[in-house]
C-alpha positions as CSV (number, residue, x, y, z in Angstrom):
1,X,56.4,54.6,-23.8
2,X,53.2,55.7,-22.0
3,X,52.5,57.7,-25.4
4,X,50.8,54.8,-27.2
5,X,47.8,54.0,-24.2
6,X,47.9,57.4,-22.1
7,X,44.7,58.8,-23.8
8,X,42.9,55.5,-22.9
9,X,43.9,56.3,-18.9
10,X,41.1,58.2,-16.7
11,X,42.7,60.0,-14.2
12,X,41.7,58.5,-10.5
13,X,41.2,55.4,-11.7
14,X,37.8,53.8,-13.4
15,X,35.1,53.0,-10.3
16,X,32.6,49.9,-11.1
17,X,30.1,49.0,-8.7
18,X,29.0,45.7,-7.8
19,X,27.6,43.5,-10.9
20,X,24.1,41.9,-10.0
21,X,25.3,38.2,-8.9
22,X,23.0,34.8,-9.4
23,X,20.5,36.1,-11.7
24,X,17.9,33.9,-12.3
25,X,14.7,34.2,-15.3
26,X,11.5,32.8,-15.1
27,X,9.3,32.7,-17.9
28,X,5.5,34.0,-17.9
29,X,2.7,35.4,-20.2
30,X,4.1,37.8,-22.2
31,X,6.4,38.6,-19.5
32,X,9.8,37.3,-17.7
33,X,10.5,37.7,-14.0
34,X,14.4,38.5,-12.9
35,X,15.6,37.5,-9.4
36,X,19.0,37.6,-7.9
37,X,20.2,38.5,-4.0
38,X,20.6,41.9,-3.2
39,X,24.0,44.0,-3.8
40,X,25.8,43.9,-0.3
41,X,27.7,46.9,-2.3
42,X,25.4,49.6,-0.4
43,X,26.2,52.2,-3.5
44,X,24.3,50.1,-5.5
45,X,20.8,52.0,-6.2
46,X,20.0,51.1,-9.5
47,X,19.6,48.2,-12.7
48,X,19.5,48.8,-16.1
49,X,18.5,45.6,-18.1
50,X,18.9,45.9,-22.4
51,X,17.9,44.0,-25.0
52,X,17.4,43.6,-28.7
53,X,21.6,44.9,-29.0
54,X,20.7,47.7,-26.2
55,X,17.9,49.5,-28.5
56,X,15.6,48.9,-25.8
57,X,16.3,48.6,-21.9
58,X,14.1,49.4,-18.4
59,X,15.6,50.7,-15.2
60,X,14.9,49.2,-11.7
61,X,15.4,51.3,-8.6
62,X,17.1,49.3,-6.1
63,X,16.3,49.9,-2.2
64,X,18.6,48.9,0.8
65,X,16.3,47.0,2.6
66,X,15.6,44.4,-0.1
67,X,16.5,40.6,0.4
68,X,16.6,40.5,-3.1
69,X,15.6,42.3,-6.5
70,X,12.6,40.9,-8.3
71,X,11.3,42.5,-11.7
72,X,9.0,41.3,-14.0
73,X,10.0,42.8,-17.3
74,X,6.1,43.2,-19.7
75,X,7.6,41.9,-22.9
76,X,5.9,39.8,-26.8
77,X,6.6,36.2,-26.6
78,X,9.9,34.9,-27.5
79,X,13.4,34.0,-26.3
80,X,15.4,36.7,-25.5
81,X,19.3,38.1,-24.6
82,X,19.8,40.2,-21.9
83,X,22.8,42.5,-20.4
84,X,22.2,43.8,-16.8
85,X,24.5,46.5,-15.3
86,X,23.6,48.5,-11.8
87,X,24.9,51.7,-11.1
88,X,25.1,54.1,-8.0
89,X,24.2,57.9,-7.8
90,X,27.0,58.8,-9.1
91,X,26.8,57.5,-12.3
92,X,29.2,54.6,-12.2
93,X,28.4,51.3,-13.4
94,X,29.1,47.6,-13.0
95,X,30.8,45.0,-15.5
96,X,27.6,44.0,-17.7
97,X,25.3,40.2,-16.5
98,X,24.3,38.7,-19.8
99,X,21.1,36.4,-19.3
100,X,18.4,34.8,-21.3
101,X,15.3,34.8,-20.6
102,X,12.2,33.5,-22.4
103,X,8.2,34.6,-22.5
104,X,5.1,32.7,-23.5
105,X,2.5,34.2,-25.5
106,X,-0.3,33.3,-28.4
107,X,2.1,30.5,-29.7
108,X,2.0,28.5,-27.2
109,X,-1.5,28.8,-26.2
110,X,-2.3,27.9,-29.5
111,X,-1.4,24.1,-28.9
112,X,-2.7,23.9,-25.9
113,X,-5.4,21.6,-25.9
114,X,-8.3,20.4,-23.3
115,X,-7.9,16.4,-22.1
116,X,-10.0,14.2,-23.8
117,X,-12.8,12.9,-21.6
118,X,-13.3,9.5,-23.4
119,X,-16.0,8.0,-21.5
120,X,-18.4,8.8,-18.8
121,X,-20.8,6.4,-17.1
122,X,-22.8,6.0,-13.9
123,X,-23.0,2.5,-12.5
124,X,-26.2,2.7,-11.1
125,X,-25.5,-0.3,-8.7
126,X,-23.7,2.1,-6.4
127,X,-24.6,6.1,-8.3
128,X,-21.1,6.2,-8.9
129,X,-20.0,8.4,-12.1
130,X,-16.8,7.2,-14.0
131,X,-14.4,9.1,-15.7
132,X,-12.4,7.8,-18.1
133,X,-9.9,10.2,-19.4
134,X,-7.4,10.1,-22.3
135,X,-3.7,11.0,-22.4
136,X,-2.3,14.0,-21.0
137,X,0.0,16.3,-22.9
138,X,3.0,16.0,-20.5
139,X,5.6,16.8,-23.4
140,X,4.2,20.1,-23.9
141,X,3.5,20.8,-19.9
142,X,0.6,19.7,-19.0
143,X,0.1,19.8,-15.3
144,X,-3.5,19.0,-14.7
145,X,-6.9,19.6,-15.5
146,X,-9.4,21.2,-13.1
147,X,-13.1,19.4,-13.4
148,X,-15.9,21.2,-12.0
149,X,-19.5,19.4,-11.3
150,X,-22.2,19.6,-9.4
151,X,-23.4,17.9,-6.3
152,X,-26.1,15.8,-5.0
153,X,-27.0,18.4,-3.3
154,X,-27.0,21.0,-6.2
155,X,-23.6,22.8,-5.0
156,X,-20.6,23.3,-7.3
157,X,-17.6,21.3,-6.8
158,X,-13.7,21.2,-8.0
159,X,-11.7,18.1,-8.2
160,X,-7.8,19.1,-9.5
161,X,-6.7,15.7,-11.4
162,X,-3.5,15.4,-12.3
163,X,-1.9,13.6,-15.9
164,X,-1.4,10.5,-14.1
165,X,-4.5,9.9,-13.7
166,X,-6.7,7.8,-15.9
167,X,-10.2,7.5,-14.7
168,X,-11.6,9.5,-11.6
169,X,-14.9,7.9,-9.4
170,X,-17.4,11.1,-8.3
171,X,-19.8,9.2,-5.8
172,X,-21.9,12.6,-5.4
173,X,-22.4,13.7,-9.0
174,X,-25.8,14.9,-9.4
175,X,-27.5,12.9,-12.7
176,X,-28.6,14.9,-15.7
177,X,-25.8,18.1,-15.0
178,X,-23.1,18.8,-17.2
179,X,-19.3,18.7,-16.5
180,X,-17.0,21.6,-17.3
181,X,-13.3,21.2,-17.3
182,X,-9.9,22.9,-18.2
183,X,-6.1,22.0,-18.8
184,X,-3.6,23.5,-16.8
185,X,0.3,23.7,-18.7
186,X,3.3,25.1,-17.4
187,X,5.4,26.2,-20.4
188,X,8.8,25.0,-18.6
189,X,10.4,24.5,-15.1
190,X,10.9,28.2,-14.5
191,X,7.3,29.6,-15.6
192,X,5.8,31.7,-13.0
193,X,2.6,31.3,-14.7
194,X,0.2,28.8,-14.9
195,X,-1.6,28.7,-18.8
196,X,-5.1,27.4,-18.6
197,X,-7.4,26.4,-21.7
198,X,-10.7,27.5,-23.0
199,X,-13.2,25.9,-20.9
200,X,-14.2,22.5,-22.2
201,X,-18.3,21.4,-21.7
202,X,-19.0,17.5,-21.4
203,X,-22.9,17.3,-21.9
204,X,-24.9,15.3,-19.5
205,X,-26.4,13.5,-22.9
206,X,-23.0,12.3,-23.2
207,X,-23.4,9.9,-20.2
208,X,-24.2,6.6,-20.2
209,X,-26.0,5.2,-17.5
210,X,-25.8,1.6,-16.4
211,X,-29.3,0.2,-15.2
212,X,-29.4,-1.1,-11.9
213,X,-29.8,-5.0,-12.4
214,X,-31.5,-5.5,-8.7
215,X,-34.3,-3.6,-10.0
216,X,-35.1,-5.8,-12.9
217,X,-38.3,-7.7,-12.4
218,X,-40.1,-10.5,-14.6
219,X,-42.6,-9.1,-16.3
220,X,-44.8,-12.0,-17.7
221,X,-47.4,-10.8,-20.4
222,X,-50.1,-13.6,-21.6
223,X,-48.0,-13.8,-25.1
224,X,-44.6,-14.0,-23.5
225,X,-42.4,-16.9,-24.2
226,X,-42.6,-19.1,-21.0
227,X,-39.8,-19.9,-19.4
228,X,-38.8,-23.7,-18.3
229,X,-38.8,-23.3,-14.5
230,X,-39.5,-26.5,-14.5
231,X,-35.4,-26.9,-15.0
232,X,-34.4,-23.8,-13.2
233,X,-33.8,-21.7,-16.4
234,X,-36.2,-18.6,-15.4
235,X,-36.0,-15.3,-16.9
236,X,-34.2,-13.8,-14.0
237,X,-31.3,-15.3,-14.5
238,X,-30.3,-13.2,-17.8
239,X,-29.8,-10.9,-14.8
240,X,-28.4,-12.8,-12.3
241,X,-24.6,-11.2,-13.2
242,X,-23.9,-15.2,-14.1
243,X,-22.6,-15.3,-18.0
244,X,-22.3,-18.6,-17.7
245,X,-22.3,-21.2,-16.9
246,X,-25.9,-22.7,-17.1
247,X,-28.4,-21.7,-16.2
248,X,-29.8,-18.6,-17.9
249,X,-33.3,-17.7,-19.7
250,X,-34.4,-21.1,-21.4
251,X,-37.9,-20.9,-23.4
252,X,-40.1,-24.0,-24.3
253,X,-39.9,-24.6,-28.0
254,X,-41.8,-21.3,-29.2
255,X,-43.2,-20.1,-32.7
256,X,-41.2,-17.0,-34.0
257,X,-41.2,-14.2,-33.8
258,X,-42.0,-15.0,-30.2
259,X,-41.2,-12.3,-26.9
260,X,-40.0,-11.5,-23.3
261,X,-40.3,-8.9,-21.3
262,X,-39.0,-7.2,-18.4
263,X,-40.0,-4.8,-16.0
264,X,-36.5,-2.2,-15.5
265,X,-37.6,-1.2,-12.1
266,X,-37.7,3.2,-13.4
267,X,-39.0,5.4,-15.7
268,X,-35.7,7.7,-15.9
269,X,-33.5,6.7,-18.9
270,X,-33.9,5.9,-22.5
271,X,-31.9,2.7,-23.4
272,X,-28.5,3.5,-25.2
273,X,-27.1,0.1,-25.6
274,X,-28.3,-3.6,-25.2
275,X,-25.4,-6.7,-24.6
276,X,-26.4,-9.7,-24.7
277,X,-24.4,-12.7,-23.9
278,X,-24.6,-16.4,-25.3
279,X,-25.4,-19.8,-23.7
280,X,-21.7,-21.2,-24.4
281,X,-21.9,-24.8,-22.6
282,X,-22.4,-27.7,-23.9
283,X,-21.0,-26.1,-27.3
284,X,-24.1,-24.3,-27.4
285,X,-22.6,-21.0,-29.0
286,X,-24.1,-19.4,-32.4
287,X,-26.7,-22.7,-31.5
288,X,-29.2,-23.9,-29.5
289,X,-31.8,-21.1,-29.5
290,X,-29.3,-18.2,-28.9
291,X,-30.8,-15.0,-30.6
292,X,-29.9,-14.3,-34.1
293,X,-32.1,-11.8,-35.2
294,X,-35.1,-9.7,-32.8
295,X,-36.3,-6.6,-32.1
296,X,-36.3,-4.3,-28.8
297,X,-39.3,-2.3,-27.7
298,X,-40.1,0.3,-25.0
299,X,-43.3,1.2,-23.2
300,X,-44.0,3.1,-20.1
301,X,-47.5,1.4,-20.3
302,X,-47.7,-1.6,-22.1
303,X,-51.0,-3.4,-22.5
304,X,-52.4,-6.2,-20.3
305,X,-53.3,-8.5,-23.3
306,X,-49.7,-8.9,-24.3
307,X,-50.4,-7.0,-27.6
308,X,-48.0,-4.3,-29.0
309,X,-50.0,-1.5,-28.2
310,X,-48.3,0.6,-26.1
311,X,-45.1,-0.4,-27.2
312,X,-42.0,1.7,-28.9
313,X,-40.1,0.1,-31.7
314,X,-36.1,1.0,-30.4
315,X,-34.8,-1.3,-33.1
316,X,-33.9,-4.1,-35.2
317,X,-30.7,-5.9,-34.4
318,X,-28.9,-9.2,-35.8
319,X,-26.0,-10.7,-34.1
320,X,-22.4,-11.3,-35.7
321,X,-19.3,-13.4,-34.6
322,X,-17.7,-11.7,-31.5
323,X,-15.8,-12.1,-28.9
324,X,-18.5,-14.4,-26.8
325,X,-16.5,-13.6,-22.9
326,X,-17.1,-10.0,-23.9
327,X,-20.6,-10.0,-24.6
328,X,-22.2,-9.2,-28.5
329,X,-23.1,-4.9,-28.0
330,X,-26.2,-3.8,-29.9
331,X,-26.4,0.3,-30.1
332,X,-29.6,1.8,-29.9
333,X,-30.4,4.2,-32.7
334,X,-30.5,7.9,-31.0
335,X,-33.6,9.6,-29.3
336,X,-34.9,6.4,-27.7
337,X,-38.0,7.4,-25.4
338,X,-37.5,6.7,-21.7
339,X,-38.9,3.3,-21.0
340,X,-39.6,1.5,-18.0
341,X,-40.4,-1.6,-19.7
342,X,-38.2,-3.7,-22.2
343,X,-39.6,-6.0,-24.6
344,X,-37.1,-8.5,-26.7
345,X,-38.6,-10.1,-29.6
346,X,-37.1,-12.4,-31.6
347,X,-37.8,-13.2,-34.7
348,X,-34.7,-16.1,-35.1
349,X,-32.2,-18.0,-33.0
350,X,-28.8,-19.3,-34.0
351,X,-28.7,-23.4,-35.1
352,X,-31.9,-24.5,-35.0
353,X,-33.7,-22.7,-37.8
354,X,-37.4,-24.0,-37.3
355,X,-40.7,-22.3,-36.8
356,X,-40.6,-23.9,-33.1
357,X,-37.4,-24.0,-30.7
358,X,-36.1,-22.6,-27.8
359,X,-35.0,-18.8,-26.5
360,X,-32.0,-19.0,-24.5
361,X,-30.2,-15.9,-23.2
362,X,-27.8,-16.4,-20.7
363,X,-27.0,-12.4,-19.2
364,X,-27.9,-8.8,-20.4
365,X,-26.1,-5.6,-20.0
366,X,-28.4,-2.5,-20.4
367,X,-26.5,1.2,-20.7
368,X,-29.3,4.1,-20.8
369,X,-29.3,7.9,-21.1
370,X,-30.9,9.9,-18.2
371,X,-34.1,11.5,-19.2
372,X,-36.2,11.7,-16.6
373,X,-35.9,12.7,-12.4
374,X,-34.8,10.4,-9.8
C-alpha cells in the first residue's frame, strides 16, 4: 500500500518555519510598505516577497531584536498580488502569506488638481483679507491645501486649511503680495505618502479691495449738483451703510448731464467695481431721479473750477432691472488709474425724463485694485 505515495515522503519529516502573521500594506509613490509583528519563531532570519506569478521577488533579512518587520518594496504604480514565505539558515521555508498591495504613481497625480480660490477681497474697514475657496476634492483624497503669504511685516507665513473649510480670514496679509498654495491628497486610508500638487500662484491683481467708507469725504466742486440739506438728504449719506430707508443723496432739480463728487480718503487703488443702490420708498424705484445712465471719472488732482480737466474717464454705465436689496454692480473696464477722487456724472435718471429733476442715490459700494503703497 505505501507503494502509491512513498516517493512523495521526505525522510525526517518536512520542517516549515513560522509564516509572517498580520501582514499589513500601505500604499506610497511608486512604492508599498509591508508591516507585520516579528516571528516569535527565533529560526526565522529571512522573507522572501514574489510577485507578478513569482518572476520577480526581493529578500528581507530579519534580525532578532525587531518589534516588527517593516519593508518598503520600490515598485511602478499599480495593484499588485503578493506571496510572502520566511525561511531560516537552513534553508527551510514557511507556508506561503498572499497579500495585495497597491502603489501610486503618474496616474494619479495626473487628476490631482489645486483648490479653486474663487474670491479674494480685503475689507478695508478692518484690513482683513477674505478667502473664499471652492470645493475640495474629498472623493479622490483630498486632505488639505497648504497657503502660504506674506505678512505685515514682510515674513512668510503657512496656514494648513483643511476641505471643510470654505473661506479663511488673514488679518495680517501684507496688500499688493501674491498668494501661493498647494493641495494635499492621500490616495487611500493606508498611504504612507502624502501627494502634493504643482504649486498654484493667486496674483495680488486678483484682489479686490473694498474701500474704506469712514474715509469718504464730500467733495463739493463749484459745478456739483447741490445737495438738499435743507431736508437732511446730504451726499454723505450714499455712504452712511443705510440702503434704505430715506434718507440718501437727494439733488435740487438739476440740468443733465449734471455731477457729484467725492473725495475716497487715498491714493492706493484703482476702482474695480461701482454698486449703487436705489431710493426704494415711497415706490420710488426705477423713478424719482434714481440714475439711469452716467459716467464715472477719476482724478488724483482734479481742478478747482469744477471743470473736467484733471479728470479720467473709467466709464460709461446704464442700469438694468435687478435685484434692488442686492444693489445694481457696474464693472469697471480693466487698467483703471488709481484715483483718490470719484466723480459720478449723470447724464439721465429713471421716471422723470426732463432736462431738470432730481439726483437721488441712496448707498454706494466701491471694490478697488491696490496700486499704490499704504
Amino acid at each position: 500500500m505505501n507503494d502509491s505515495f512513498i516517493e512523495f515522503v521526505k525522510p525526517g519529516g518536512i520542517t516549515y518555519v513560522e509564516r509572517a502573521k498580520l501582514v499589513k500594506t500601505y500604499s506610497g509613490f511608486n512604492r508599498i510598505k509591508f508591516v507585520w509583528p516579528a516571528p516569535v519563531d527565533p529560526n526565522v532570519t529571512k522573507a522572501h516577497i514574489y510577485w507578478n506569478n513569482f518572476s520577480d521577488s526581493v529578500k528581507i533579512d530579519i534580525s532578532s531584536d525587531l518589534d516588527s518587520v517593516k519593508y518598503f518594496l520600490d515598485i511602478p504604480e499599480g495593484t499588485y498580488s503578493f506571496t510572502i514565505r520566511t525561511y531560516d539558515d537552513a534553508g527551510n521555508r514557511s507556508v506561503p502569506v498572499e497579500v495585495q498591495g497597491r502603489s501610486i504613481g503618474e496616474s494619479f497625480l495626473s487628476n490631482m488638481f489645486n483648490r479653486p480660490l474663487v474670491r479674494a477681497y480685503v475689507d478695508n474697514t478692518d484690513g482683513r483679507l477674505e478667502l473664499n475657496w471652492g470645493g475640495a476634492d474629498i472623493h479622490n483624497g483630498s486632505v488639505g491645501h497648504l497657503l502660504r503669504y506674506t505678512t505685515v511685516s514682510g515674513a512668510e507665513k503657512k496656514l494648513f486649511i483643511k476641505p471643510e473649510t470654505s473661506v479663511s480670514l488673514l488679518t495680517d496679509y501684507k496688500n499688493g503680495t501674491d498668494l501661493i498654495y498647494d493641495t494635499w491628497y492621500l490616495a487611500d486610508t493606508t498611504s504612507v505618502d502624502t501627494l502634493k500638487t504643482e504649486l498654484t500662484s493667486f496674483s495680488s491683481e486678483a484682489i479686490r479691495y473694498k474701500l474704506d467708507k469712514s474715509k469718504f469725504r464730500e467733495y463739493v466742486l463749484p459745478t456739483d449738483a447741490i445737495a438738499r440739506a435743507d431736508i437732511g438728504w446730504h451726499l454723505r449719506n450714499a455712504w452712511d451703510g443705510s440702503r434704505n430707508p430715506d434718507p440718501g443723496y437727494h439733488s435740487y432739480n438739476v440740468i443733465k448731464p449734471a455731477q457729484v463728487t467725492i473725495d475716497l480718503g487715498t491714493p492706493d487703488y484703482g476702482l474695480y467695481s461701482f454698486r449703487l443702490w436705489q431710493r426704494t420708498d415711497w415706490g420710488s424705484s426705477y423713478s424719482h431721479g434714481n440714475p439711469k445712465n452716467f459716467t464715472l471719472w477719476g482724478s488724483n488732482e482734479p481742478s478747482s473750477d469744477g471743470s473736467y480737466v484733471g479728470w479720467t474717464k473709467l466709464g460709461d454705465f446704464t442700469s438694468n432691472s435687478h435685484v434692488l436689496a442686492d444693489g445694481e454692480l457696474f464693472i469697471i473696464p480693466p487698467g483703471a488709474p488709481a484715483s483718490k477722487y470719484l466723480r459720478i456724472q449723470v447724464a439721465s435718471t429713471w421716471g422723470y425724463g426732463t432736462a431738470a429733476d432730481p439726483i437721488v442715490i441712496m448707498e454706494i459700494e466701491l471694490m478697488g485694485n491696490f496700486i499704490g503703497a499704504n
